[in-house]
DSSP file (Angstrom, degrees, kcal/mol; ACC not computed):
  #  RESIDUE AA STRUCTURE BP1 BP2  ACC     N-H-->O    O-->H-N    N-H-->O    O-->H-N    TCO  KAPPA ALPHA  PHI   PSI    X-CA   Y-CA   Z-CA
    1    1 A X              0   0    0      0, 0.0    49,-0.0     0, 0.0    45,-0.0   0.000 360.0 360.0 360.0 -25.9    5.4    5.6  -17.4
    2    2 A X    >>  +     0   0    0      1,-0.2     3,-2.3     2,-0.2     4,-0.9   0.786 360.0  51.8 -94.7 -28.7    7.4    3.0  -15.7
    3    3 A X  H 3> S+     0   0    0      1,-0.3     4,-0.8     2,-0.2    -1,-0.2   0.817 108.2  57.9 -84.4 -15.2   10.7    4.4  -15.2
    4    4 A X  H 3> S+     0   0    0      1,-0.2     4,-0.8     2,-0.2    -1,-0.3   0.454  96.7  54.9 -93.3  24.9    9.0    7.5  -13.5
    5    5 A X  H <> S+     0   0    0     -3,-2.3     4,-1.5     2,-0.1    -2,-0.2   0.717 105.1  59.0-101.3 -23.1    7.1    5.8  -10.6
    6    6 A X  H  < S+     0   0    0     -4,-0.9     4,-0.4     2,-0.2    -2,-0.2   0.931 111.2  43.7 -62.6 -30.5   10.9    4.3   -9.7
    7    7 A X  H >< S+     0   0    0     -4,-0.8     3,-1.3     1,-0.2     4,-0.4   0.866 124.3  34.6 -87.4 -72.5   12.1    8.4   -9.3
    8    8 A X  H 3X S+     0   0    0     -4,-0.8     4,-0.8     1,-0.3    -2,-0.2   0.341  91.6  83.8 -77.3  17.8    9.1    9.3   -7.4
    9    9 A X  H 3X S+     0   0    0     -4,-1.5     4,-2.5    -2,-0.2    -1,-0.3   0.629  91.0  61.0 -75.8 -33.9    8.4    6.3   -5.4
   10   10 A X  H <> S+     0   0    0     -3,-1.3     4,-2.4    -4,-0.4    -1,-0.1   0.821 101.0  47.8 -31.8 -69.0   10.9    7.7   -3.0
   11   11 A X  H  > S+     0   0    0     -4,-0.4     4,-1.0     2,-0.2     3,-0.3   0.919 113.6  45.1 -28.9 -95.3    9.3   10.6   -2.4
   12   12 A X  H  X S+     0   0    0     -4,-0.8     4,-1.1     2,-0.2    -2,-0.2   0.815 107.4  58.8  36.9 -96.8    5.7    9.0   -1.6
   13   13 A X  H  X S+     0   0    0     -4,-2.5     4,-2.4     1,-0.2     5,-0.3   0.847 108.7  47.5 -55.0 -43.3    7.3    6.3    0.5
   14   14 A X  H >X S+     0   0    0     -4,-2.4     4,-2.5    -3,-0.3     3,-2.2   0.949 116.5  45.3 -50.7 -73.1    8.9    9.6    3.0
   15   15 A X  H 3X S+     0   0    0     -4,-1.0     4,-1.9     1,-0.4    -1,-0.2   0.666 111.4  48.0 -51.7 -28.2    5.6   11.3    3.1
   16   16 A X  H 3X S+     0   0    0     -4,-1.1     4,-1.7     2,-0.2    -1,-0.4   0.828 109.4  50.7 -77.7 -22.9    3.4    8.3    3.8
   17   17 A X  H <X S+     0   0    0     -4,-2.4     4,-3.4    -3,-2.2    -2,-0.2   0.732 112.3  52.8 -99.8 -10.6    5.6    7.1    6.6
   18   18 A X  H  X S+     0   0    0     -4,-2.5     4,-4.3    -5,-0.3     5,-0.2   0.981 111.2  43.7 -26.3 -74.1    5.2   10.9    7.8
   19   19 A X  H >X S+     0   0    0     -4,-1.9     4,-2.1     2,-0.3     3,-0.7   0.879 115.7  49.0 -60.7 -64.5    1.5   10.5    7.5
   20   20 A X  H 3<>S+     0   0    0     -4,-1.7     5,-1.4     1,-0.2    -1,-0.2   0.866 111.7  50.3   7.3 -83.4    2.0    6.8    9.4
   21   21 A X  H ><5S+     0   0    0     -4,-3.4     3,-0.5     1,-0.2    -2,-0.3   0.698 115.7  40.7 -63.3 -19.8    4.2    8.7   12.1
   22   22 A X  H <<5S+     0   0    0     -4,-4.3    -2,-0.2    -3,-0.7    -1,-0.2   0.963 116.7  48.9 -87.5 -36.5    1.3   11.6   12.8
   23   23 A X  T 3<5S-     0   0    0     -4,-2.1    -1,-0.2    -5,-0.2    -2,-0.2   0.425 104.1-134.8 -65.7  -0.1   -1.5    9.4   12.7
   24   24 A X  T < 5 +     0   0    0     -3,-0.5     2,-0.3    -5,-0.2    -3,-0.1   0.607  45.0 146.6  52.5  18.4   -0.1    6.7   15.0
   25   25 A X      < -     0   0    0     -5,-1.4     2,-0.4     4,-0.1    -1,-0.1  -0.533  22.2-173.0 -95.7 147.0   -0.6    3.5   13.6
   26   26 A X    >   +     0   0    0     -2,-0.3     3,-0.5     4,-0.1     2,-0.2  -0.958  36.4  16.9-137.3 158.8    1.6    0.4   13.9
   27   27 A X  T >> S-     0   0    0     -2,-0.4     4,-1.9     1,-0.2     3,-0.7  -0.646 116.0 -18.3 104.7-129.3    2.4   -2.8   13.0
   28   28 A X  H 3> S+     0   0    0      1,-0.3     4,-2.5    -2,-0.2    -1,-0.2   0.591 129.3  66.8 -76.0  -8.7    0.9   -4.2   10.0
   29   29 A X  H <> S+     0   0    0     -3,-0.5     4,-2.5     2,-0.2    -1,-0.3   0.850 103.5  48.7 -78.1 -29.0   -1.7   -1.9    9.8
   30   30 A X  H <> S+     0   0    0     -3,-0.7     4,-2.4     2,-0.2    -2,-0.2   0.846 109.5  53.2 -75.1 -51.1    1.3    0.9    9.0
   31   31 A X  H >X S+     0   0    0     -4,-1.9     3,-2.0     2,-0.2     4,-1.4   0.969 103.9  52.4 -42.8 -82.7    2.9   -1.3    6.4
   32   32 A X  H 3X S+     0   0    0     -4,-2.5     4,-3.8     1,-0.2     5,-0.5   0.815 110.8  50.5 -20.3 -67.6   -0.3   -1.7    4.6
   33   33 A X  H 3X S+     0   0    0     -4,-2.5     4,-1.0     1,-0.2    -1,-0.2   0.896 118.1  38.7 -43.5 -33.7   -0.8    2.6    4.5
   34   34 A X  H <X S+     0   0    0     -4,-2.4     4,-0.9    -3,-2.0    -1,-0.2   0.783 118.6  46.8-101.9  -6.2    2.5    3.1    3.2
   35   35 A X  H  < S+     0   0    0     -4,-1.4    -1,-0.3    -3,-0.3    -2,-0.2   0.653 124.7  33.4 -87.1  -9.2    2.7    0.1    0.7
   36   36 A X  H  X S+     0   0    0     -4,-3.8     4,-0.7    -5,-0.4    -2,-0.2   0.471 119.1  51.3-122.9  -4.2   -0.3    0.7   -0.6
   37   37 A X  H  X S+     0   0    0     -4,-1.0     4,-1.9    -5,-0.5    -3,-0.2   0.750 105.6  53.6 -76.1 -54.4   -0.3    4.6   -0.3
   38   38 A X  H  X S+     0   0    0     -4,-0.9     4,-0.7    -5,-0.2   -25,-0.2   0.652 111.8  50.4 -84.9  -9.3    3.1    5.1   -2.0
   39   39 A X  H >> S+     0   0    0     -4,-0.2     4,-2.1     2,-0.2     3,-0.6   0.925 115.8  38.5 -62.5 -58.0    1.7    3.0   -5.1
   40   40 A X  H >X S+     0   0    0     -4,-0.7     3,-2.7     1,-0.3     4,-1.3   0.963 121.9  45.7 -69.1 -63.4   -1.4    4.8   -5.5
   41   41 A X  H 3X S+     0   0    0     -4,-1.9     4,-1.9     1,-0.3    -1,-0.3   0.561 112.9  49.9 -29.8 -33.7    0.4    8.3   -4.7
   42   42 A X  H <X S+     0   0    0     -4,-0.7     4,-0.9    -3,-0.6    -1,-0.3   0.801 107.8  57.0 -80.4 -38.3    3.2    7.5   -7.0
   43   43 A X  H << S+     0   0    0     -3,-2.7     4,-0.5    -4,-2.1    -2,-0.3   0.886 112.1  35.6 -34.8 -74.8    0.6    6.8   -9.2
   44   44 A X  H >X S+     0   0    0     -4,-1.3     4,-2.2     1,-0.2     3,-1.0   0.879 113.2  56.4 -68.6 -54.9   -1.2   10.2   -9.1
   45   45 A X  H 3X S+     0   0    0     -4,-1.9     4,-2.3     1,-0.2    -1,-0.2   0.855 110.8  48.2 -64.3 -24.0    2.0   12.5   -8.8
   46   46 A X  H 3X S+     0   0    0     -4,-0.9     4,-0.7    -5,-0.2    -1,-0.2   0.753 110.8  43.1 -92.9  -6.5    3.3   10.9  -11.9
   47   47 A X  H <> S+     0   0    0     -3,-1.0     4,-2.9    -4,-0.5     3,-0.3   0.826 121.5  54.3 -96.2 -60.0    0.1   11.3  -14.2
   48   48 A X  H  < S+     0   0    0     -4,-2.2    -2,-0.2     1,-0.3     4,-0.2   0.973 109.5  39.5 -24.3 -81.2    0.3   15.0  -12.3
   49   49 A X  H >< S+     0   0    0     -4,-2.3     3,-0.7    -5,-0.3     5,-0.5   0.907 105.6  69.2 -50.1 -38.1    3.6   15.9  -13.2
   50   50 A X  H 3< S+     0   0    0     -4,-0.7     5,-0.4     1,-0.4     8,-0.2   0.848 106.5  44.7 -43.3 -50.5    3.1   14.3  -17.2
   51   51 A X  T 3< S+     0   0    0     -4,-2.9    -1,-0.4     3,-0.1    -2,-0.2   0.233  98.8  87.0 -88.1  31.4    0.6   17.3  -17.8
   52   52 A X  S <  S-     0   0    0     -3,-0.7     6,-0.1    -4,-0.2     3,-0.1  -0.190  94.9-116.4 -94.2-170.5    2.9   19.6  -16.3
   53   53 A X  S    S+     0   0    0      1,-0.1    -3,-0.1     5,-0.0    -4,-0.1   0.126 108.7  90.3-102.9  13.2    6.0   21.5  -18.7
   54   54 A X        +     0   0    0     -5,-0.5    -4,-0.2     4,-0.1     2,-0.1   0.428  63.1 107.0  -2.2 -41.4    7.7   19.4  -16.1
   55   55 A X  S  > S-     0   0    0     -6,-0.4     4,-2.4    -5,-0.4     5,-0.1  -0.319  77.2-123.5 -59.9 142.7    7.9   16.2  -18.0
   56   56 A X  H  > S+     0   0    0      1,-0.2     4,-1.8     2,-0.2    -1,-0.1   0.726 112.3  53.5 -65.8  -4.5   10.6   14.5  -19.5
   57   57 A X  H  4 S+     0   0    0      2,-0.2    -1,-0.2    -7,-0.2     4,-0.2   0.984 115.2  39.5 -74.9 -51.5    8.8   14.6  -23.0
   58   58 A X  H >4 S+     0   0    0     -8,-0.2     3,-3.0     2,-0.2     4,-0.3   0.846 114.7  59.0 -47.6 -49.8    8.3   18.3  -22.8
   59   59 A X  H >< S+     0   0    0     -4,-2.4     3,-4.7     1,-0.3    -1,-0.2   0.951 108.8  47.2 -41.4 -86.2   12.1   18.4  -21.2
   60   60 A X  T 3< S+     0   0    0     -4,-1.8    -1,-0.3     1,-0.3    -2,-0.2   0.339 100.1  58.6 -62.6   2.0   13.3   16.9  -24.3
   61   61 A X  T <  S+     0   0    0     -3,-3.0    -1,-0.3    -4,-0.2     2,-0.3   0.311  78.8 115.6-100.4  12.3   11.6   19.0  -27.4
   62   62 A X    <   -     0   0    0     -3,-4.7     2,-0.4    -4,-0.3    -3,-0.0  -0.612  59.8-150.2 -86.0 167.4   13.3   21.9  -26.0
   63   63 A X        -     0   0    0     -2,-0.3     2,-0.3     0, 0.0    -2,-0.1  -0.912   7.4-143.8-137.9 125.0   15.9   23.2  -28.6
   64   64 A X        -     0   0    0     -2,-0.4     4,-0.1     1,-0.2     0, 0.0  -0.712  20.1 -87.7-101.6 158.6   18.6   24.7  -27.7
   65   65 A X        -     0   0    0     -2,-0.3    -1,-0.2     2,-0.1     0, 0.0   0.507  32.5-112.3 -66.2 177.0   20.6   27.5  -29.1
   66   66 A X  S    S+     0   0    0      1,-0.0     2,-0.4     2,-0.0    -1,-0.1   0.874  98.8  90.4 -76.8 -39.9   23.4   27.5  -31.7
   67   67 A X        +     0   0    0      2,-0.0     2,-0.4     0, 0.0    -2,-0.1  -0.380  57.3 175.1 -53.5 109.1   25.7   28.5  -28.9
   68   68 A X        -     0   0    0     -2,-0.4     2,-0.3    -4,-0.1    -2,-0.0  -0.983  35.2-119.6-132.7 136.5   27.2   25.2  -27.1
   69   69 A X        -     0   0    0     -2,-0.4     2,-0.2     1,-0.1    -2,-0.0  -0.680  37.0-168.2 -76.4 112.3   29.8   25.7  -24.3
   70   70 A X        -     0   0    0     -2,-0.3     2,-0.3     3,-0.0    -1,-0.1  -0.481  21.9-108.7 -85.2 150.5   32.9   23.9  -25.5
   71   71 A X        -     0   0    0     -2,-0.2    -1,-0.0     1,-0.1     0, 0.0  -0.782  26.1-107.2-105.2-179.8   35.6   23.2  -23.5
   72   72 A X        -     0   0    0     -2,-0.3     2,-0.4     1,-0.1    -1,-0.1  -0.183  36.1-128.2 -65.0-176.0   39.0   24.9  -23.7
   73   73 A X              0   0    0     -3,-0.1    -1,-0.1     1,-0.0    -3,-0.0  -0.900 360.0 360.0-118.3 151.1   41.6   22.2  -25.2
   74   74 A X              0   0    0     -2,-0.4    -2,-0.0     0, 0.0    -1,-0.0   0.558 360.0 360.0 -86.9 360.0   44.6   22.0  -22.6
């Protein structure tokens, strides 16, 4: 859980300071939305994504073929 709010936290932080910039708000009051916005949001998109086939558990029971791409030797 922990290591995916660090990938999408990014994300989040753009949109809120979007949301920030349409709404008009400044100062501290704009800090607040987007520090406390990109928690909760990071929050939600990552619980979101978990149930998805998107997720790194799901990523990682797929099985892959016999075939594996070598490389040549030089």
């Amino acid at each position: 859980m922990g290591a995916a709010i660090y990938v999408i936290h990014l994300l989040v932080t753009i949109y809120m300071n979007n949301i920030v910039a349409i709404l008009g708000v400044k100062t501290v009051a704009a800090d607040g939305i987007v520090f406390f916005g990109t928690i909760i949001g990071s929050i939600i998109l990552m619980f979101i994504i978990e149930k998805t086939p998107l997720s790194f558990a799901n990523l990682r029971r797929i099985k892959f073929g016999k075939n594996k791409a070598t490389c040549r030797e030089a």
